[in-house]
N, C-alpha and C positions, 0 to 999 in steps of 0.2 A: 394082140396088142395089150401090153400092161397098164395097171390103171394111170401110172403115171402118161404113159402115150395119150390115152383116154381125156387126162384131164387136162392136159394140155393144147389138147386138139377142140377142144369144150372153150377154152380162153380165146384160142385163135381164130376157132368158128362165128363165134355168136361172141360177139364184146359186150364186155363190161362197162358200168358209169364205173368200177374202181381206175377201173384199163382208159376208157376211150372220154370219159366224161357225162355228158346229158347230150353225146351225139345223135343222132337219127339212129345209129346202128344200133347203139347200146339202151337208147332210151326212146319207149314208143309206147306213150300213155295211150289205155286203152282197152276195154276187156276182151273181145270178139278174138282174135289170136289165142288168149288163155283158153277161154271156151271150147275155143274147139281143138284145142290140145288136151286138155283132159276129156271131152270126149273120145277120142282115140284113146286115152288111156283106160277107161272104161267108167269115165265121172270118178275118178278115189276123193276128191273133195265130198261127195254124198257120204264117204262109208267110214267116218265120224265125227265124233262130238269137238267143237270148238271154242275158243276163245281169241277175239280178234285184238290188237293194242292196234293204235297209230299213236301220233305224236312227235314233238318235235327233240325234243330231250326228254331222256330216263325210260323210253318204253324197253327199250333193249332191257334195262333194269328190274321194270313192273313185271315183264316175260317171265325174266328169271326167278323173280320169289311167286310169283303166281304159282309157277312150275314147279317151284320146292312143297310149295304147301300144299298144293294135291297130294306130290308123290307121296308125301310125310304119312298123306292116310291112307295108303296102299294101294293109291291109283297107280297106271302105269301111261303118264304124260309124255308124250309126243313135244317137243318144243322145236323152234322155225327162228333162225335170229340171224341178223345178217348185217354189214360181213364179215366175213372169217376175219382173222388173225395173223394165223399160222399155217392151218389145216384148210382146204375145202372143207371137211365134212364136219368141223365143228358147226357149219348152220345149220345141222338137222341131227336132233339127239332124240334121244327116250331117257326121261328122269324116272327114276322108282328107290323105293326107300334104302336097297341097295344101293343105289349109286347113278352114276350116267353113261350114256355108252354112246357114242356117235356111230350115221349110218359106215358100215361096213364098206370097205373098199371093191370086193368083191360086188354088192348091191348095188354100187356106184356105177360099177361098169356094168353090169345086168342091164341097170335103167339106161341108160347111152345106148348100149348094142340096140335093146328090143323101140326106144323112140326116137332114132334114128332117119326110118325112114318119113314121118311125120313130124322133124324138127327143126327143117330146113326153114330161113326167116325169122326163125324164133331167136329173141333176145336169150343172154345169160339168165338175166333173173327169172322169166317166163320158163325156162329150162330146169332149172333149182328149184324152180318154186313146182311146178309138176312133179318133181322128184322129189320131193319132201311130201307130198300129199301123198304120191303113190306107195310111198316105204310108210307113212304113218297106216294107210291103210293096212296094210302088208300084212303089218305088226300088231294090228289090232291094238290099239293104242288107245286107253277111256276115252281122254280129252286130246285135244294139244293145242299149244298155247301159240296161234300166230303174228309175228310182227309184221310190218307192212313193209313194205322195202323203201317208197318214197311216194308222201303224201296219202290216199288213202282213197277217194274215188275211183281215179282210172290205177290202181294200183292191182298187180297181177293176182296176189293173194284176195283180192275182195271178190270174188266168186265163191265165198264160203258164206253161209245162215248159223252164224255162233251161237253160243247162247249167254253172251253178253260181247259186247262191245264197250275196249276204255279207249280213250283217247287220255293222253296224257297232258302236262305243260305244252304251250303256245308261243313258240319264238319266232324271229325274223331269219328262217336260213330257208336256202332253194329258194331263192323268190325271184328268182328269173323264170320258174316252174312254174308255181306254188299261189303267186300274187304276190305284190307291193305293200301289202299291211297285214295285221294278224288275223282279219278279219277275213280276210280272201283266205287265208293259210288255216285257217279253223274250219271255213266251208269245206277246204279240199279233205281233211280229215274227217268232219263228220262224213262225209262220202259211205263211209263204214256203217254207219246205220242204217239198220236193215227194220222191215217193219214187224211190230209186235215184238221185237227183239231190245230187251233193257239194255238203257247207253247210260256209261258212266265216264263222266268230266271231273277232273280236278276243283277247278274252283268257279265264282261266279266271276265274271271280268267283266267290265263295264262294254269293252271293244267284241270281245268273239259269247261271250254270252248268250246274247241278242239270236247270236247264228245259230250255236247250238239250237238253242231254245224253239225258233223257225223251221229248221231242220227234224227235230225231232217231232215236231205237226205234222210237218208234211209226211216223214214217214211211218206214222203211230207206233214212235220207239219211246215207253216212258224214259222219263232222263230223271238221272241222279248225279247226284257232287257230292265228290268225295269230302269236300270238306263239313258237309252235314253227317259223316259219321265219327264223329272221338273217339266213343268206346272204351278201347281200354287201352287206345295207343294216341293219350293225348297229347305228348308232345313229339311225335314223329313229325319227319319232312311229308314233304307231299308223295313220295312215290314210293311210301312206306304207308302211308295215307290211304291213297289210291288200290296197294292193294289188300286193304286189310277193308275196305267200303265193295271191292269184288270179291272178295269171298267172302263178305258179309250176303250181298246181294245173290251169291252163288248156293246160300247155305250152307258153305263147305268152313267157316270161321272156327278154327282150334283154338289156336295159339301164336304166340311171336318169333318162339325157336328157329323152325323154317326160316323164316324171314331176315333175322339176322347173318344165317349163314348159308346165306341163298347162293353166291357166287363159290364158295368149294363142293353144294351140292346138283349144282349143276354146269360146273364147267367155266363160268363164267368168266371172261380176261379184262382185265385195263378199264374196271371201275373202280378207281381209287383202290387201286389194287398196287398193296404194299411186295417190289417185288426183293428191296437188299432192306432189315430191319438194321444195319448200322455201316452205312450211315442210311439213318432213313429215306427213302429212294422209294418215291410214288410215281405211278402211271395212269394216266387216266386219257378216253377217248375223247373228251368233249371240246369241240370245236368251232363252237360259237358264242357271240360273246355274254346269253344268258347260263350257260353252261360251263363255260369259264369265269363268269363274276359267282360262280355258288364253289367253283373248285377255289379262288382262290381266295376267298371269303375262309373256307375250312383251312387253307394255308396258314393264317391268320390266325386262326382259333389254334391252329396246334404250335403258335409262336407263344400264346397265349401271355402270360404273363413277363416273356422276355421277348418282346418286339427286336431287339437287335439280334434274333438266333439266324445266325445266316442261312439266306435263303439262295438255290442256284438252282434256273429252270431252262428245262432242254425244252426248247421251243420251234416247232413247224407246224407250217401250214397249205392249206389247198389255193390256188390262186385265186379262188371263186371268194374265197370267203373277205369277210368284215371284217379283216385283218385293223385299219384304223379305229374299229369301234373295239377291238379288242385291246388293242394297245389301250386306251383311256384306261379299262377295268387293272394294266399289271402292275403288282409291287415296284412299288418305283427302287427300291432299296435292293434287289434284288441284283442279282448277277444272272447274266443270261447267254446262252449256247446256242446261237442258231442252226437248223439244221433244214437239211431240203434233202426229204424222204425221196427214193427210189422210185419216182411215178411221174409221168409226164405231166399231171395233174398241180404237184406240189409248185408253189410259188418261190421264183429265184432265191439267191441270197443276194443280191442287189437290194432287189423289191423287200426283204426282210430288214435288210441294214438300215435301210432308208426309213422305213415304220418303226423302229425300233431306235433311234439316233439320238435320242434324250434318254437312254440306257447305257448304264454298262454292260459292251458284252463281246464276246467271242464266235471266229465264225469258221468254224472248225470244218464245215462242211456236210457228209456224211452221217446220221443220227451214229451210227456205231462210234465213229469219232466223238461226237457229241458227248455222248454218255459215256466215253473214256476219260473224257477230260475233265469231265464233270465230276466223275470221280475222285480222280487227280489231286483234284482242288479242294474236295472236302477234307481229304487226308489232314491238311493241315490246317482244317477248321475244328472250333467246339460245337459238336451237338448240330451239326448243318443238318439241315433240311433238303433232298434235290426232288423236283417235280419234272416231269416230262411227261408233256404232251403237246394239243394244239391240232393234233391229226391221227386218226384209226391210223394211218404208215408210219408214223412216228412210235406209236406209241406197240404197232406192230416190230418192226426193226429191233426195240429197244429192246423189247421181252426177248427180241430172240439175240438178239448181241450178250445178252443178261445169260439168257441160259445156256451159252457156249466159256463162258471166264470160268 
């Protein structure tokens, strides 16, 4: 069976929240299933060093320059980010100052063949996620930098003892999961804190603070905020912030180098990732609406002193989401492409037309349509701007509609 047979029989098996949603199949908070899956596997979560992120935005991000700025000192960093893109195997890499390499194809199908007969019942991500633990060990890997896949207590990857825990910014998404406030959605993240193990939070916040603060008692995890470190990156955002106060915390603190070009030293896709520079043509994964009031806030800044630079955004989204609380945050001046990505997941274009109806805009169908026509239309603009995102499938599609013109 080739990998491709492998990996397909891997989606068909055990579904995905990308595939199935937050169904019973696909989604089963909860650690005792992990556990004693990598027990069979011989415990590989023991056999190294860690660094655990949750969060509701930017940890995919913090991962990624975390992981730069090891590698930069001749570690060789293990990184866990999910989900893919394009590739399965971009959720499991090794950074080093060489470069980045995703798990092998070949490793891919090794780990399937030999935990096969022990993976029956097991979700996707409990699957991926024992597969990336087992090839980090493998590999003997310094560190490796793990993301959580959703929320952070019953989250599959939280059977690791890091030696630090961040939690990143605090929004309102999954909270059909998660809880109704940020307050429940901060608890489920601290879930991460381990005891005697230093937790590192972004800011003080009057709502999830409090939890932190509680949580970190009960577990005797000192806590640090990232925003009591400056240093010498005092006007960075917070998830440039966040992790220059972890490798402060880590003793590992160089330099900023790493950090700026964290996303081509490790692979990284669709953060504000510039994919045509003319016309400029941005892609970004953020899908909620405090993730999209900071993208299109930067929209804004790079209009900068010509507010009328026309602006044209390829727009879709997941049916779960705050689509109404997003619409309030878009450029009203904008022109807009709607699209309904390739996933049973994604929200109609009815449902899009109708949240979107005090806009102008086009409903092309298709994301690859989308970002044809988007194109299209800049042709006979000055200096346009086009943004596309709203959804990882959106913003997946696009990159790959992009790299076949």
């Amino acid at each position: 069976m080739t990998y491709e047979d492998r990996i397909a029989l891997l989606f068909a098996r055990h579904r995905s929240v990308q595939s199935a949603g937050f169904s019973a199949e696909a989604y089963k908070p909860g650690l005792d299933a992990m556990l004693r899956f990598c027990a069979a596997l011989g415990n590989p979560q023991l056999g190294f060093r860690s660094i655990h992120v949750a969060g509701t935005n930017g940890k995919g991000s913090v991962c990624s320059m975390i992981a730069a700025a090891l590698a930069a000192q001749g570690l060789r960093v293990g990184l866990y980010t999910s989900p893919h893109l394009l590739d399965f195997r971009e959720r499991m890499k090794i950074i080093t100052r060489d470069g980045w390499s995703m798990i092998s194809k070949r490793d891919v199908v090794k780990f399937l063949v030999r935990s096969k007969r022990f993976s029956e019942g097991l979700t996707f991500f409990e699957i991926t996620t024992g597969m990336a633990f087992s090839w980090f060990a493998g590999q003997k890997v310094d560190i490796a930098v793990i993301e959580t896949g959703l929320g952070g207590r019953l989250d599959s990857t939280n059977i690791i003892t890091p030696e630090l825990s961040v939690v990143t910014s605090i929004g309102l998404d999954h909270c059909e999961l998660l809880g109704p406030d940020r307050a429940s959605i901060a608890a489920e993240k601290a879930g991460i804190f381990k005891p005697g193990v230093p937790a590192l939070v972004w800011g003080r916040d009057e709502e999830t603070a409090p939890v932190f603060e509680r949580i970190a008692r009960e577990t005797g995890s000192p806590l640090h905020y990232a925003e009591d470190y400056p240093g010498e990156l005092p006007d960075c955002g917070p998830n440039t912030r966040t992790v220059y106060a972890a490798l402060k915390l880590l003793g590992r603190w160089q330099d900023a180098a790493p950090l700026a070009d964290a996303a081509r030293l490790t692979g990284l896709r669709a953060r504000w990732e510039v994919l045509i520079r003319e016309p400029l043509t941005i892609c970004d994964i953020g899908h909620n609406p405090p993730a999209l009031a900071h993208n299109f806030a930067r929209l804004e800044a790079l209009r900068g002193s010509n507010p009328r630079r026309p602006l044209i955004i390829v727009y879709g989204a997941m049916a779960d989401k705050d689509v109404p609380g997003i619409v309030r945050l878009m450029p009203r001046d904008a022109k807009y492409y709607l699209v309904v990505p390739a996933t049973p997941r994604a929200m109609g274009m009815d449902d899009l037309a109708l949240n979107l109806k005090q806009f102008r805009f086009e409903c092309p169908g298709s994301v690859a349509d989308g970002v044809r026509d988007a194109l299209r239309e800049a042709r006979g603009l000055k200096d346009p701007i086009i943004y596309i995102g709203g959804s990882t499938y959106v913003a997946a599609e696009a990159i790959s509609y992009i790299k076949g013109i």
